[in-house]
C-alpha positions in Angstrom: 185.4 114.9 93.9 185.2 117.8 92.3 187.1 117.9 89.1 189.9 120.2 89.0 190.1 120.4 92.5 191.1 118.9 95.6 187.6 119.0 96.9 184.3 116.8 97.7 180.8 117.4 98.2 179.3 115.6 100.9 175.0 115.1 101.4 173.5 113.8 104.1 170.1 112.6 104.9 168.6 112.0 108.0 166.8 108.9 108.5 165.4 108.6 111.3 161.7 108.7 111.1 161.7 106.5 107.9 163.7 104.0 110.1 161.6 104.4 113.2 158.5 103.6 111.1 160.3 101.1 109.3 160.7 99.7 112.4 157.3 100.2 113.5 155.9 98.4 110.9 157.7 95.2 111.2 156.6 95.2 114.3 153.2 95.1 113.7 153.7 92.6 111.0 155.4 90.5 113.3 152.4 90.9 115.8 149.5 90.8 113.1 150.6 87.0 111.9 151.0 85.9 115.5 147.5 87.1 116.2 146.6 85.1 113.2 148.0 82.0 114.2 146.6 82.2 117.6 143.2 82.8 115.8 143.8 79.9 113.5 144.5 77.5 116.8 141.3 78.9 118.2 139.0 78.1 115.0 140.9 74.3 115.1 139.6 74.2 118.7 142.4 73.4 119.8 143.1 72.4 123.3 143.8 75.5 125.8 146.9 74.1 126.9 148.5 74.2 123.5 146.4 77.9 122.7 148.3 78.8 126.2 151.5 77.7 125.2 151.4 79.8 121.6 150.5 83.2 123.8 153.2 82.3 125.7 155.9 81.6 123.0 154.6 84.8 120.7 154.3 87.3 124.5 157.8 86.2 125.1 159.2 86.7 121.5 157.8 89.9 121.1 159.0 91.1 124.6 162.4 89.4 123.6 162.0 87.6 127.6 162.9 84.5 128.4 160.6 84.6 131.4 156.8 84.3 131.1 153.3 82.9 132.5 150.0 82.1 131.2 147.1 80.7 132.5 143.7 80.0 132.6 140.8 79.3 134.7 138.9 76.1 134.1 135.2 76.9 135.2 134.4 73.3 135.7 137.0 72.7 138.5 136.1 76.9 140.4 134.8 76.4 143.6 132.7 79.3 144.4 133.0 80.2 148.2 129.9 82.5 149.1 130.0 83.7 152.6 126.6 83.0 154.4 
């Protein structure tokens, strides 16, 4: 209020970039440390099916899904089929 009077000031600020960046990088946080526990799995040599099922955790968080699929080709069991 301003004294003597009836009166306010008001001041607004926009926002929105700060918050979009904000945003931004919590994202990339978010995605940084699941890269690094993926990477940490793979330096345990850890089996694929449990590497698989962190992708697939992490993919569908960050997606915010509740639907997902990951996979992965085991080279010993690929039967090439050359045609003659």
């Amino acid at each position: 209020m301003i004294i003597g009077t009836q009166r306010s000031i008001l001041s607004l600020l926009d926002i929105t970039k700060r918050k979009k960046a904000e945003d931004a990088l919590s994202r990339e946080l978010v995605i940084n440390s699941d890269l690094a526990n993926i990477s940490r799995k793979l330096l345990e040599s850890a089996p694929i099916e449990d590497i698989s099922d962190l992708v697939l955790e992490y993919a569908q968080h960050l997606t915010h899904s509740k639907f997902g699929f990951v996979g992965y080709i085991d080279l010993k069991q690929v039967i090439l089929y050359l045609p003659p």
